[in-house]
Biopython code that builds the backbone (N, CA, C, O; Angstrom):
import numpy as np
from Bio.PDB.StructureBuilder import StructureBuilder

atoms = [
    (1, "UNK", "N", (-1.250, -18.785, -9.099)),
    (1, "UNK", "CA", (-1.540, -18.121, -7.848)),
    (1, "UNK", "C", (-0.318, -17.348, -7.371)),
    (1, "UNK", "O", (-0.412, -16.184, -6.982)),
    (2, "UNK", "N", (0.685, -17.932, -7.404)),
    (2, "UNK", "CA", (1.892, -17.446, -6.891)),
    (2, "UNK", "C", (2.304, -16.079, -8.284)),
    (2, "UNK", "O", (3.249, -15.354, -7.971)),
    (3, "UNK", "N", (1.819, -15.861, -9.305)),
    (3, "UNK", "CA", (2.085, -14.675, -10.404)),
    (3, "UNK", "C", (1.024, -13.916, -9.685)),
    (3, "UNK", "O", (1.301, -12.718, -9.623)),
    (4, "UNK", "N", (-0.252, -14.282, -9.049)),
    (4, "UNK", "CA", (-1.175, -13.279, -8.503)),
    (4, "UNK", "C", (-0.502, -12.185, -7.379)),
    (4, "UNK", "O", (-0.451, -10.955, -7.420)),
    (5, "UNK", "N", (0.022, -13.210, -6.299)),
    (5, "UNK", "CA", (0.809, -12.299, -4.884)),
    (5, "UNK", "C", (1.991, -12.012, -5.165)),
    (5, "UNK", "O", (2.683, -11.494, -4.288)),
    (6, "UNK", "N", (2.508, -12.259, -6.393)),
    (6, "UNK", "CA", (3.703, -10.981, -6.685)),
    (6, "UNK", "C", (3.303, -9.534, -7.273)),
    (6, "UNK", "O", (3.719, -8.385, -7.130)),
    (7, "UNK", "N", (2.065, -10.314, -8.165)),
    (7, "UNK", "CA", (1.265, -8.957, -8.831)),
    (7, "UNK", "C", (0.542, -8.185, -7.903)),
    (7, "UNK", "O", (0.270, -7.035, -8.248)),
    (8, "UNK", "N", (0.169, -8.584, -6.778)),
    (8, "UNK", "CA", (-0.360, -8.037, -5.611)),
    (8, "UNK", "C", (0.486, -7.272, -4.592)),
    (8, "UNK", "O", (0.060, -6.452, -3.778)),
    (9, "UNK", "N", (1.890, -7.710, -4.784)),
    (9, "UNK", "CA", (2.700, -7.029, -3.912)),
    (9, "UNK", "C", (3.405, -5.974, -4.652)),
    (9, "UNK", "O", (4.122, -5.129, -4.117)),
    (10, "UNK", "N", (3.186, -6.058, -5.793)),
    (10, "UNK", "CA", (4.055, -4.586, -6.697)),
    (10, "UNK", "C", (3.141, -3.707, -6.817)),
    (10, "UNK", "O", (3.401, -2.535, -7.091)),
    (11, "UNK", "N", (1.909, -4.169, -6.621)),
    (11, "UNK", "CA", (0.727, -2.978, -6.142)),
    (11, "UNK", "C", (0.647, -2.002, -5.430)),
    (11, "UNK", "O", (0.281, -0.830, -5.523)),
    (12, "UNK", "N", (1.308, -3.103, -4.223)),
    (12, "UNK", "CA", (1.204, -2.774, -2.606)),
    (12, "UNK", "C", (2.321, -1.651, -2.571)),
    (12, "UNK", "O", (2.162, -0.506, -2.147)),
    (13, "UNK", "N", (3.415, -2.164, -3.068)),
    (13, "UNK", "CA", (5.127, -1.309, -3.512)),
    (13, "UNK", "C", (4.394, 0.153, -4.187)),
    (13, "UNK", "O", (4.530, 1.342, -3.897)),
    (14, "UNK", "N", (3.685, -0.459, -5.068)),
    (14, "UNK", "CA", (3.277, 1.443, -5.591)),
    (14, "UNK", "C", (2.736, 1.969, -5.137)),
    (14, "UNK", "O", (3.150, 3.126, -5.055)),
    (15, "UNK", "N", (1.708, 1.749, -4.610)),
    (15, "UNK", "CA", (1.037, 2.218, -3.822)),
    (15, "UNK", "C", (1.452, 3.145, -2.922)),
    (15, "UNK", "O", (0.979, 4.279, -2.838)),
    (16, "UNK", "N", (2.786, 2.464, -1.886)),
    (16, "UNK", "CA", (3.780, 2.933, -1.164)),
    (16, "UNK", "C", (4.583, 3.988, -1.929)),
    (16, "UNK", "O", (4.783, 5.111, -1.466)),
    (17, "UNK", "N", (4.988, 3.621, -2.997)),
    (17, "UNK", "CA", (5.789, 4.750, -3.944)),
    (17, "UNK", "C", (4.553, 5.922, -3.927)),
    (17, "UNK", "O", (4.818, 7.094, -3.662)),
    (18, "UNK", "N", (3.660, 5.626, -4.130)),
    (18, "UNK", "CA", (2.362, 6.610, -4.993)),
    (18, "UNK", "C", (1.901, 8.198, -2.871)),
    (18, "UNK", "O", (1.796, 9.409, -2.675)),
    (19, "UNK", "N", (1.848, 7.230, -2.248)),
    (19, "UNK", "CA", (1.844, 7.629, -0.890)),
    (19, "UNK", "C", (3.461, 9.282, -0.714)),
    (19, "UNK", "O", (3.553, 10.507, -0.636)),
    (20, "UNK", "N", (4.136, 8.295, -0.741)),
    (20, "UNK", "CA", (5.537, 9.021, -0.618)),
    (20, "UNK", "C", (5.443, 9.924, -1.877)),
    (20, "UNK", "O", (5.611, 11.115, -1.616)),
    (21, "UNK", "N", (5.277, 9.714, -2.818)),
    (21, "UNK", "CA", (5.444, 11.190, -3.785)),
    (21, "UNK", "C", (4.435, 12.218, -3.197)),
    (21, "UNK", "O", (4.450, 13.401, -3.536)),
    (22, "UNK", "N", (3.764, 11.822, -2.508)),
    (22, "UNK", "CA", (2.219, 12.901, -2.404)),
    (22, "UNK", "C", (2.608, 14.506, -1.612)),
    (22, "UNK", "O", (2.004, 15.577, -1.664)),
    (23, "UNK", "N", (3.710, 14.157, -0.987)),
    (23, "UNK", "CA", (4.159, 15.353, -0.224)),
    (23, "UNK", "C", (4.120, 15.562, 1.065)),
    (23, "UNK", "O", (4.052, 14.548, 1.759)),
    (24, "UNK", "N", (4.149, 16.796, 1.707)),
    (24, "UNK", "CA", (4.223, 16.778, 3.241)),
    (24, "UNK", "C", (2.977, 16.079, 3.922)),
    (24, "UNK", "O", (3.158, 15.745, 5.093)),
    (25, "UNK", "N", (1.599, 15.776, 3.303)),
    (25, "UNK", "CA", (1.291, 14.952, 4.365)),
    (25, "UNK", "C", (1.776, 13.719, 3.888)),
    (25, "UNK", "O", (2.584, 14.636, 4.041)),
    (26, "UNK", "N", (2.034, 12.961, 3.602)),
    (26, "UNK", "CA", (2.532, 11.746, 3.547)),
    (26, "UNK", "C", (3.779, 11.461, 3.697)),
    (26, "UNK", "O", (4.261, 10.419, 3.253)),
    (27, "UNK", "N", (4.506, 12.415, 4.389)),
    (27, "UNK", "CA", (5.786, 12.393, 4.850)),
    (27, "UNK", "C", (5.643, 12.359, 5.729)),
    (27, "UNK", "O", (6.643, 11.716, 6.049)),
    (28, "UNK", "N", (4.928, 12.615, 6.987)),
    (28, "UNK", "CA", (4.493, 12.756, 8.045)),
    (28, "UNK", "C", (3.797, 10.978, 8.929)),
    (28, "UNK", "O", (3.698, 10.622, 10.103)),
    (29, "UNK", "N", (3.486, 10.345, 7.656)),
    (29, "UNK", "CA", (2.984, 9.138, 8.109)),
    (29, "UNK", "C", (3.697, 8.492, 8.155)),
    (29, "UNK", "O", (4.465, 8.685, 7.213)),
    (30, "UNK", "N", (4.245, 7.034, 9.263)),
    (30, "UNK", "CA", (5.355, 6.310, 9.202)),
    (30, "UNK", "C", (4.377, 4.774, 9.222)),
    (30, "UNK", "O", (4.908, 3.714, 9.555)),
    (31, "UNK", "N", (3.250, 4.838, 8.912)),
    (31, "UNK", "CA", (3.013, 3.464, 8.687)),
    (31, "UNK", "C", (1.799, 3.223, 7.847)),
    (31, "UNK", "O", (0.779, 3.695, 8.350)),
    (32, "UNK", "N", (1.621, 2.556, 6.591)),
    (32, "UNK", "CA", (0.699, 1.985, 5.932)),
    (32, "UNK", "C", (0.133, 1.083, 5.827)),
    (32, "UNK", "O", (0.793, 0.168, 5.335)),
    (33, "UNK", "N", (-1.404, 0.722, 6.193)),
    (33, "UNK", "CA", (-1.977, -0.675, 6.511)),
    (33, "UNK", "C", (-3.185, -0.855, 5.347)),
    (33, "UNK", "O", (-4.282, -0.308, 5.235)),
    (34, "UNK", "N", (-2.530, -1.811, 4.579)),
    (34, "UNK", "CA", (-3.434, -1.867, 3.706)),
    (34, "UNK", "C", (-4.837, -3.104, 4.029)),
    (34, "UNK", "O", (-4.886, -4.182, 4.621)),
    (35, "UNK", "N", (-5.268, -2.740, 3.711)),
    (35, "UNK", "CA", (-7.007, -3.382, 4.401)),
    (35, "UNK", "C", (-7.319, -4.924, 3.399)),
    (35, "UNK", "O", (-7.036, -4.936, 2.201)),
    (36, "UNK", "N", (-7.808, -5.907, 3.966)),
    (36, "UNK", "CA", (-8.563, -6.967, 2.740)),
    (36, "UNK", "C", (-9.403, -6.621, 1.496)),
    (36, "UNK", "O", (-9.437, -7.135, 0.378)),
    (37, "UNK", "N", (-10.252, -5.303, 2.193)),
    (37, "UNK", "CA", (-11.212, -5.256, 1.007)),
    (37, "UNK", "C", (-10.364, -3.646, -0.108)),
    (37, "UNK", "O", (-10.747, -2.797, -0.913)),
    (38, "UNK", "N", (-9.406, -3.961, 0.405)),
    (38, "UNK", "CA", (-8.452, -2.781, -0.449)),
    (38, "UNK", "C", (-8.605, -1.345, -0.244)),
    (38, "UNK", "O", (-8.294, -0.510, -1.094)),
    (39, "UNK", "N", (-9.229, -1.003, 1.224)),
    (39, "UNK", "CA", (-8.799, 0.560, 1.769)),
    (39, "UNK", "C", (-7.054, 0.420, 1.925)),
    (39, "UNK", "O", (-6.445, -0.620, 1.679)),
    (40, "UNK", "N", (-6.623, 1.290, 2.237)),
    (40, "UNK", "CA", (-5.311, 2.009, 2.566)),
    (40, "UNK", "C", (-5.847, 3.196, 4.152)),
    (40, "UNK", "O", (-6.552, 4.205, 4.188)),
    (41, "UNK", "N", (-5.321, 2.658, 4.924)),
    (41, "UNK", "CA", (-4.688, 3.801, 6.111)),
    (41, "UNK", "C", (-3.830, 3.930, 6.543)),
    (41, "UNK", "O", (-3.224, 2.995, 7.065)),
    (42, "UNK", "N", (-3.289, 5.442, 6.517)),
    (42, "UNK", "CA", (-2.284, 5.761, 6.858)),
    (42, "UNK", "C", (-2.082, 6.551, 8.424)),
    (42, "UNK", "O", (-2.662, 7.597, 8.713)),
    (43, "UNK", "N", (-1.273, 5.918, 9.211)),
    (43, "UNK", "CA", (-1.003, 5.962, 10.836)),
    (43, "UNK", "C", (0.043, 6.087, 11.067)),
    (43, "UNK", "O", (0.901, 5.815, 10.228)),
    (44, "UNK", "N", (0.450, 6.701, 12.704)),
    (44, "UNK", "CA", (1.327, 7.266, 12.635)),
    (44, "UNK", "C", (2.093, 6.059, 13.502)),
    (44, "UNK", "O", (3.314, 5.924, 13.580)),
    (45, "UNK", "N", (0.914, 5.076, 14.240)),
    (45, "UNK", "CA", (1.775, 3.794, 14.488)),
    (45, "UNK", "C", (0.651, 2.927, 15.058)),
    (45, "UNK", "O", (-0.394, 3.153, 15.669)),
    (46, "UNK", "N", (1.309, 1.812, 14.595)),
    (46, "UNK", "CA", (0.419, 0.662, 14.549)),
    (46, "UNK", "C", (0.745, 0.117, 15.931)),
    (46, "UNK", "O", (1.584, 0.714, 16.606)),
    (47, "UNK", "N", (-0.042, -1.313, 16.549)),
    (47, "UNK", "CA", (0.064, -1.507, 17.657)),
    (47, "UNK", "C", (-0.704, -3.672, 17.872)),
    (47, "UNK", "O", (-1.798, -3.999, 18.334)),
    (48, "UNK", "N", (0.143, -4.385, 17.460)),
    (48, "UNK", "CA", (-1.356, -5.373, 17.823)),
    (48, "UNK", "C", (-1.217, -6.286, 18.984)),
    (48, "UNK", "O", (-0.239, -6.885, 19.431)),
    (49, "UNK", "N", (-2.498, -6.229, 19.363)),
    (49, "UNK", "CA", (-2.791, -6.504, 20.714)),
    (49, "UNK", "C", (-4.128, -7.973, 20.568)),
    (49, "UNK", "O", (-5.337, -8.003, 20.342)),
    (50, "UNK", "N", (-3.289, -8.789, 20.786)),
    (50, "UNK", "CA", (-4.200, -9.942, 20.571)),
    (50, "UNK", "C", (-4.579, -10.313, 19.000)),
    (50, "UNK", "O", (-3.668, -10.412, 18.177)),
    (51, "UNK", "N", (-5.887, -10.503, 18.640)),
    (51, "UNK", "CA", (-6.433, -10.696, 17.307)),
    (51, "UNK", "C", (-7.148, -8.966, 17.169)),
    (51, "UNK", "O", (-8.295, -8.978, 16.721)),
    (52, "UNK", "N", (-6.463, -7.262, 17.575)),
    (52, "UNK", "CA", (-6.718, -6.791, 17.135)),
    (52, "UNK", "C", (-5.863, -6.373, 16.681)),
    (52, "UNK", "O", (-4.804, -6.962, 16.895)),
    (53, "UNK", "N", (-5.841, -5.123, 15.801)),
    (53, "UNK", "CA", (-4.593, -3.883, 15.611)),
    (53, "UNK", "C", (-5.098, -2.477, 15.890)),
    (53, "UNK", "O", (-6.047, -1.998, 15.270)),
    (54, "UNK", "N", (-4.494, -1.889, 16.758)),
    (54, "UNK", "CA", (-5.082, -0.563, 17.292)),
    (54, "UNK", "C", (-4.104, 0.477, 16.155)),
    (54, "UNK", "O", (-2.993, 0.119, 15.765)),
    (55, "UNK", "N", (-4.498, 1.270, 15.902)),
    (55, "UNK", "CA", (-3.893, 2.220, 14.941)),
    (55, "UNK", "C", (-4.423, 3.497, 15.200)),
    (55, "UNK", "O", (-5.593, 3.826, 15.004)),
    (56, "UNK", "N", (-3.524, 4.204, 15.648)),
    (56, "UNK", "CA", (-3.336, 5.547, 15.895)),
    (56, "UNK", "C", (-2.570, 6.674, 14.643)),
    (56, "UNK", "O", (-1.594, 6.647, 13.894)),
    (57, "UNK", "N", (-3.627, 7.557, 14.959)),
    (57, "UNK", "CA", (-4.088, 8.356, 13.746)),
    (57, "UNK", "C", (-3.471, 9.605, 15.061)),
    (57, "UNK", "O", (-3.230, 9.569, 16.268)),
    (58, "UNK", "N", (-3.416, 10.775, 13.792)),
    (58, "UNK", "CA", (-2.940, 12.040, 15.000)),
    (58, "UNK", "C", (-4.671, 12.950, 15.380)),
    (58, "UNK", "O", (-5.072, 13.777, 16.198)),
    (59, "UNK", "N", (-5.108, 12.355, 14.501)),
    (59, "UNK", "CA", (-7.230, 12.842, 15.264)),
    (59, "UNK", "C", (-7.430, 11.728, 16.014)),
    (59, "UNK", "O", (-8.248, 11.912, 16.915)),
    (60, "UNK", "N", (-6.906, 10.485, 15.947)),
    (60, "UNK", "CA", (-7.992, 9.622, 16.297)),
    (60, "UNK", "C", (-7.018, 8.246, 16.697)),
    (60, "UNK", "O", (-5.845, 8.179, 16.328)),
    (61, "UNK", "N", (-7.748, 7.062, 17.580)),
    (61, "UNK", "CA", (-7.224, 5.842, 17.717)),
    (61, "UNK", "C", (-8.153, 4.601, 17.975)),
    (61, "UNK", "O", (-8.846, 4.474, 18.984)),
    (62, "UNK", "N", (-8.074, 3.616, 16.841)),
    (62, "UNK", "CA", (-8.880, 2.852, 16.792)),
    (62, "UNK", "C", (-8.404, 1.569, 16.550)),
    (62, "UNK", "O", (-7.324, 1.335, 16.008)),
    (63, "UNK", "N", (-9.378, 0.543, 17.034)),
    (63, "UNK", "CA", (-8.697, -0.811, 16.438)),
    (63, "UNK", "C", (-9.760, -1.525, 15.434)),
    (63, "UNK", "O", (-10.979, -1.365, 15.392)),
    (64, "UNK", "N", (-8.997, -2.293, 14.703)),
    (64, "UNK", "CA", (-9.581, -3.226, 13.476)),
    (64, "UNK", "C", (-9.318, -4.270, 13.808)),
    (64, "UNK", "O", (-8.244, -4.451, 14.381)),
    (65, "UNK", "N", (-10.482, -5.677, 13.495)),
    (65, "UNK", "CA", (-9.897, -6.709, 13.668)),
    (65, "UNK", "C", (-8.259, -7.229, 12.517)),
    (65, "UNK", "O", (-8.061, -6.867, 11.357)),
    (66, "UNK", "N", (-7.452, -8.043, 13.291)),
    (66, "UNK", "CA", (-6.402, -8.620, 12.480)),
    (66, "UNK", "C", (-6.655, -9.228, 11.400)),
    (66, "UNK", "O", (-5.831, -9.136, 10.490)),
    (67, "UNK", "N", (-7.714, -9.914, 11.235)),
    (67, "UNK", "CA", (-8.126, -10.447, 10.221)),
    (67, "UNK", "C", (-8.842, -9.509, 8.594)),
    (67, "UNK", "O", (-9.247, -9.801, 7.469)),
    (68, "UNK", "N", (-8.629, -8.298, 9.451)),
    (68, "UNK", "CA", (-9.446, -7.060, 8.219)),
    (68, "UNK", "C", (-7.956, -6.635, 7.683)),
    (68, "UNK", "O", (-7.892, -5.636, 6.967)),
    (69, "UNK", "N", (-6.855, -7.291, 7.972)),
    (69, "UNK", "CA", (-5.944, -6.132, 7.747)),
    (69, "UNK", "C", (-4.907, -7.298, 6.890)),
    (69, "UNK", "O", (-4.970, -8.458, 7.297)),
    (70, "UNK", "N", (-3.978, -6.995, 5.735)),
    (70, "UNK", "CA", (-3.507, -7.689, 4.579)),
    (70, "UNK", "C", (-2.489, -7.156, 4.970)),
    (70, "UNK", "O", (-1.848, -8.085, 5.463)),
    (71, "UNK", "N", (-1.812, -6.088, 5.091)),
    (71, "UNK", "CA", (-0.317, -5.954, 5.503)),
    (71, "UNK", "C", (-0.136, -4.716, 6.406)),
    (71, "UNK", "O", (-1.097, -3.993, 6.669)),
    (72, "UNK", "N", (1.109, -4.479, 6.880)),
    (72, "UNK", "CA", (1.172, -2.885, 7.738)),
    (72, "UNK", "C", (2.412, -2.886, 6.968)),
    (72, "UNK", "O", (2.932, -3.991, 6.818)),
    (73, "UNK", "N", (3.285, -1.367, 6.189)),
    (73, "UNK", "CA", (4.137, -0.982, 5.789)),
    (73, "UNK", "C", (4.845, -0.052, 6.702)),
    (73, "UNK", "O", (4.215, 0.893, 7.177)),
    (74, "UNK", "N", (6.405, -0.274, 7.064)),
    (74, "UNK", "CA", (6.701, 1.279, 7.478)),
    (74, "UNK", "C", (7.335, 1.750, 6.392)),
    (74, "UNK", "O", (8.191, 1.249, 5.662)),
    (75, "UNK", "N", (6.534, 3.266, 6.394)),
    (75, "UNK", "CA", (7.464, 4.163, 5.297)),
    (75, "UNK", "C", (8.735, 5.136, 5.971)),
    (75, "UNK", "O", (8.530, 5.953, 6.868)),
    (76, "UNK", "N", (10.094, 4.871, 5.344)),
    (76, "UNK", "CA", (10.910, 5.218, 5.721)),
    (76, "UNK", "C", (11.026, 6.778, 5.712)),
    (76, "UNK", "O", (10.536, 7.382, 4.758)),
    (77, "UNK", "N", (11.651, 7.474, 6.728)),
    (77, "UNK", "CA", (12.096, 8.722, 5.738)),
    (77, "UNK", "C", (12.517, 9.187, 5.447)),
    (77, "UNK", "O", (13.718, 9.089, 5.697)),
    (78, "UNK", "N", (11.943, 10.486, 4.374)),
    (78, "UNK", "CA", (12.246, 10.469, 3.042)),
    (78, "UNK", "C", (13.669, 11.280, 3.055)),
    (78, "UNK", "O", (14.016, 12.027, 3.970)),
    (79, "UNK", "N", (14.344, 11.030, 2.011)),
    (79, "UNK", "CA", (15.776, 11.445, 2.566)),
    (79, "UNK", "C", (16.002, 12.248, 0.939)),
    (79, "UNK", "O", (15.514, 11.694, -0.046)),
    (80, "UNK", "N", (16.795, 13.610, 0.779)),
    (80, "UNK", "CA", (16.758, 14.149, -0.363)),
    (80, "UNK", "C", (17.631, 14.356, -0.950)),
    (80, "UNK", "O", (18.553, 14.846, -0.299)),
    (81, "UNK", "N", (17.823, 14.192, -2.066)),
    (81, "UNK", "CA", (19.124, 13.833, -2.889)),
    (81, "UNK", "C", (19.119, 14.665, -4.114)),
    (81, "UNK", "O", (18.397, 14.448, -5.087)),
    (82, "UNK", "N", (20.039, 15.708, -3.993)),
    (82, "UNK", "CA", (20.000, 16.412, -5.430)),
    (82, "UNK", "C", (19.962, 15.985, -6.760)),
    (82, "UNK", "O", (19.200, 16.654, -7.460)),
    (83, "UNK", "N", (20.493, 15.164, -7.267)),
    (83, "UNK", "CA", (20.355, 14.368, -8.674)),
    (83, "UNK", "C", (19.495, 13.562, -9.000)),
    (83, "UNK", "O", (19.391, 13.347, -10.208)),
    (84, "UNK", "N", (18.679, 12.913, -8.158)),
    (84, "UNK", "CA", (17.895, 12.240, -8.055)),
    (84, "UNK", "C", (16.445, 12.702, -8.287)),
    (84, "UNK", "O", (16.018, 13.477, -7.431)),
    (85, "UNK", "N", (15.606, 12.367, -9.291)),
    (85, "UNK", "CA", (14.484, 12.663, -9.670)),
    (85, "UNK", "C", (13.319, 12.092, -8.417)),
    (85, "UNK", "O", (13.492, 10.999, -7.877)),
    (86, "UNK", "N", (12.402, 12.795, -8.141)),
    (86, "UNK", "CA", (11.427, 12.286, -7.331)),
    (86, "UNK", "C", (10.564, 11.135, -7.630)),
    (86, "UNK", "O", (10.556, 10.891, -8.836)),
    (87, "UNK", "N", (10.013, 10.540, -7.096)),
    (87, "UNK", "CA", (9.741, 8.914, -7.814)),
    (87, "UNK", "C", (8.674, 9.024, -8.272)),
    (87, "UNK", "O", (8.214, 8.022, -8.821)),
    (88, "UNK", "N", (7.658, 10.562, -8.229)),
    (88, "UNK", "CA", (6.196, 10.888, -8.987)),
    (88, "UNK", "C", (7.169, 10.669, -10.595)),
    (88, "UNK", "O", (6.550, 10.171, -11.536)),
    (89, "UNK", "N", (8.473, 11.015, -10.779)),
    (89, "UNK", "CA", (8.849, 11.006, -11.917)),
    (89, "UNK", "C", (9.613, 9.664, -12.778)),
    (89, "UNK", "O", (9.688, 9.445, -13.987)),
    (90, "UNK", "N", (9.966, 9.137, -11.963)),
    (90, "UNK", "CA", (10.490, 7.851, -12.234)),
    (90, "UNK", "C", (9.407, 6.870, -12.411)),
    (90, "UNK", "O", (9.235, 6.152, -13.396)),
    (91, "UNK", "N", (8.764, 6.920, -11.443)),
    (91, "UNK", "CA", (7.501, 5.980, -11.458)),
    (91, "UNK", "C", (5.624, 6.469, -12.394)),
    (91, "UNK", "O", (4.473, 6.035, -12.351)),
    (92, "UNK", "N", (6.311, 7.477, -13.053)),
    (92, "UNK", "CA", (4.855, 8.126, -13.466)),
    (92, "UNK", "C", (3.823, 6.829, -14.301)),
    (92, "UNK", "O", (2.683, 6.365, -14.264)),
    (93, "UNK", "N", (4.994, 6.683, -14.953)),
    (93, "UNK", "CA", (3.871, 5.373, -16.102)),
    (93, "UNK", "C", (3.551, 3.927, -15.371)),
    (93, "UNK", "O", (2.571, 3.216, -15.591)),
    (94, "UNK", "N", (4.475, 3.709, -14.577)),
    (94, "UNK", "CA", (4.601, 2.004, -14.286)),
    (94, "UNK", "C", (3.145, 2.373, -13.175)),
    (94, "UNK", "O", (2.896, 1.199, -12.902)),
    (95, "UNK", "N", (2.239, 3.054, -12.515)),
    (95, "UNK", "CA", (1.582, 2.495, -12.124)),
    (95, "UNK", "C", (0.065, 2.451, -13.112)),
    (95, "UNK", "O", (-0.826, 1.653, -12.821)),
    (96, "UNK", "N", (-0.059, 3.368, -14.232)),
    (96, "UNK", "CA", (-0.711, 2.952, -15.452)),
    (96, "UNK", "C", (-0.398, 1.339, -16.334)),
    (96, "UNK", "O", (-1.226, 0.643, -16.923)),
    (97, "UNK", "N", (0.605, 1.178, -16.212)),
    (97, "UNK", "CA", (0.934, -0.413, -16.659)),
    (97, "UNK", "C", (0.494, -1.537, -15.685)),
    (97, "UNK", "O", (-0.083, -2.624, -15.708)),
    (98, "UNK", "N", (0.959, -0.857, -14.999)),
    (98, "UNK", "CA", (0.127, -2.775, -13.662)),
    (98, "UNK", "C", (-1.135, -2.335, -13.537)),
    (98, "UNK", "O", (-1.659, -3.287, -12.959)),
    (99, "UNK", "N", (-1.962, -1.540, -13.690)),
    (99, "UNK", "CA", (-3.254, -1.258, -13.849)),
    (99, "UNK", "C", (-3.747, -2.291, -15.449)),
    (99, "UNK", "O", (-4.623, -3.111, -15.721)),
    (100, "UNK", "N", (-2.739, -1.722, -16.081)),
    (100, "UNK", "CA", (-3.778, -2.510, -17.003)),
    (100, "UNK", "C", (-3.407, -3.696, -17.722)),
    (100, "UNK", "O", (-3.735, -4.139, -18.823)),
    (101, "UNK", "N", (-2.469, -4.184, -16.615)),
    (101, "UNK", "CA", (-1.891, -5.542, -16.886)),
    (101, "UNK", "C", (-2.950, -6.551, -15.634)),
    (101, "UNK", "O", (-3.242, -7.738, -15.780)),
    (102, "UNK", "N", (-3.296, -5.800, -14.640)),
    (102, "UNK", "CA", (-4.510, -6.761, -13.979)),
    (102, "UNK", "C", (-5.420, -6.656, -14.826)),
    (102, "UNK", "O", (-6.075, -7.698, -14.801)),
    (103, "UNK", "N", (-5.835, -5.905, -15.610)),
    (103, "UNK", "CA", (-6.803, -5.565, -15.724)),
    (103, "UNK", "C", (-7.107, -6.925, -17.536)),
    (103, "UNK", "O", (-8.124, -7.370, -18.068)),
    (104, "UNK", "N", (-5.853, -7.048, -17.787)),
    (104, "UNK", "CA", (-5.700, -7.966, -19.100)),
    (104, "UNK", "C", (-6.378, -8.894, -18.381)),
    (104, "UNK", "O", (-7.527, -9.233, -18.662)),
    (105, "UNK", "N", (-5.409, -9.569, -16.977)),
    (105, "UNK", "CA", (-5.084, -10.952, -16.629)),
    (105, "UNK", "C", (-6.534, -11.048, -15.997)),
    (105, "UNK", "O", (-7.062, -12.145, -15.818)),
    (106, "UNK", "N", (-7.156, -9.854, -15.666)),
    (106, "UNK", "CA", (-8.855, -10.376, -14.901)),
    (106, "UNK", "C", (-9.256, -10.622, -16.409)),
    (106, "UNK", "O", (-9.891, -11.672, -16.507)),
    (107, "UNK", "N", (-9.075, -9.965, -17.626)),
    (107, "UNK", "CA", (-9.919, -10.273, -18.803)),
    (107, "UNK", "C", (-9.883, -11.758, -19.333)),
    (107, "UNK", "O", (-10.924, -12.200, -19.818)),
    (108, "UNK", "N", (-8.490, -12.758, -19.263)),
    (108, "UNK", "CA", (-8.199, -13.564, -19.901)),
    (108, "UNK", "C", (-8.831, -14.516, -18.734)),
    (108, "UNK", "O", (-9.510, -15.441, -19.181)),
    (109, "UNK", "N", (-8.730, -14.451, -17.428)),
    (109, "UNK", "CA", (-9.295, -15.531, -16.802)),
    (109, "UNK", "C", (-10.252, -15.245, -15.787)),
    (109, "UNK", "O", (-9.913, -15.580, -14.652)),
    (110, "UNK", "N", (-11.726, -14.533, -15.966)),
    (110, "UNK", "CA", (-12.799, -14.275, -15.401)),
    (110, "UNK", "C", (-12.408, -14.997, -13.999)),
    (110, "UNK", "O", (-11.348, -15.623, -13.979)),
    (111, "UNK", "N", (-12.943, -14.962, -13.213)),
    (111, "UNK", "CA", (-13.864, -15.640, -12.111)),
    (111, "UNK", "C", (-12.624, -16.235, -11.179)),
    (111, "UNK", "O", (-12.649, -16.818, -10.095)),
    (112, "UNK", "N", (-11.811, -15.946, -11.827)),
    (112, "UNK", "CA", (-9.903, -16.617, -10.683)),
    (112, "UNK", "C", (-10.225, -15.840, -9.854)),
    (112, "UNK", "O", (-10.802, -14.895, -10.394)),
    (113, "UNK", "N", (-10.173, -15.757, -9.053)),
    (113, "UNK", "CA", (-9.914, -14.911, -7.535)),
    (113, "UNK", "C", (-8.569, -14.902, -6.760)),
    (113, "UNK", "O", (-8.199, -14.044, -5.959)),
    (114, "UNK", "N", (-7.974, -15.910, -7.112)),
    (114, "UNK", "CA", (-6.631, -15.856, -6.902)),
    (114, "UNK", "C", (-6.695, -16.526, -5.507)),
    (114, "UNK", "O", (-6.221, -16.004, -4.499)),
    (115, "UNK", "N", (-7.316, -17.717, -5.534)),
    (115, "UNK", "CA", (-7.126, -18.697, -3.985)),
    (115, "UNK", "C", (-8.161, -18.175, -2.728)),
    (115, "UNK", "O", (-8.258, -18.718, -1.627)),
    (116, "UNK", "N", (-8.745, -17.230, -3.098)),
    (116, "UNK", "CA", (-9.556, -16.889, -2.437)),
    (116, "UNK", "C", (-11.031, -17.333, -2.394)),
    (116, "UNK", "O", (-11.802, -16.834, -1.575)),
]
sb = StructureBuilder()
sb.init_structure("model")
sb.init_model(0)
sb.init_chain("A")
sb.init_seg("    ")
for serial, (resi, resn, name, xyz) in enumerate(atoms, 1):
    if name == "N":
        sb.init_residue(resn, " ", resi, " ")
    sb.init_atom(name, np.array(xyz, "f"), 0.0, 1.0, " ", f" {name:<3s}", serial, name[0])
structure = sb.get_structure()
C-alpha cells in the first residue's frame, strides 16, 4: 500500500510537471486540485471553509465538497534560466514510464485498489 501512495504521488508530481510545461495558460494558474475520482482543476486560489473548498476560477467560483478533493498544489513561478532545458524536455519519457509501470502493477495484481 505504502509503494501505491508513492506511485500515486509521482503521478501527482507529473502531472504538476506536465501542467507547467503547457505554457502561458498554465503559468497563469497558482493552484492545482486534484479530485478523488482523478479530474485535475486548475484555480487561481483555493479557499476552505468548513467541510467545503471554494475555488475560484478567473470565469467562475465554486465550491466542492472536501471530501471530493485528494490534494491542492501550489504551482510556483516559473522562473527562466538560460541553460536549463524546459521540463517538456527533461521529463518527456518518464511520464510514458509510470504510465506503464501502473499499468504492469494493475496487471500483476487485479482487483488491489490500494486500501480503498
Amino acid at each position: 500500500m505504502l509503494r501505491f501512495a508513492r506511485d500515486s504521488m509521482m503521478i501527482a508530481f507529473l502531472a504538476a510537471l506536465t501542467f507547467l510545461s503547457m505554457g502561458p495558460t498554465a503559468a497563469r494558474a497558482e493552484e492545482i486540485i486534484f479530485l478523488q475520482d482523478g479530474r485535475i482543476i486548475r484555480a487561481e486560489k483555493t479557499e476552505v471553509i468548513g467541510d467545503q473548498i471554494r475555488i475560484e476560477k478567473p470565469a467562475e467560483t465554486f465550491e466542492l465538497p472536501r471530501s471530493a478533493v485528494l490534494s491542492i498544489h501550489t504551482v510556483p513561478s516559473p522562473s527562466v534560466s538560460p541553460n536549463v532545458p524546459p521540463p517538456a524536455d527533461v521529463y518527456r519519457d518518464m511520464t510514458q514510464q509510470m504510465n506503464e509501470k501502473v499499468r504492469r502493477e494493475l496487471q500483476e495484481h487485479p482487483g488491489k485498489s490500494g486500501g480503498r
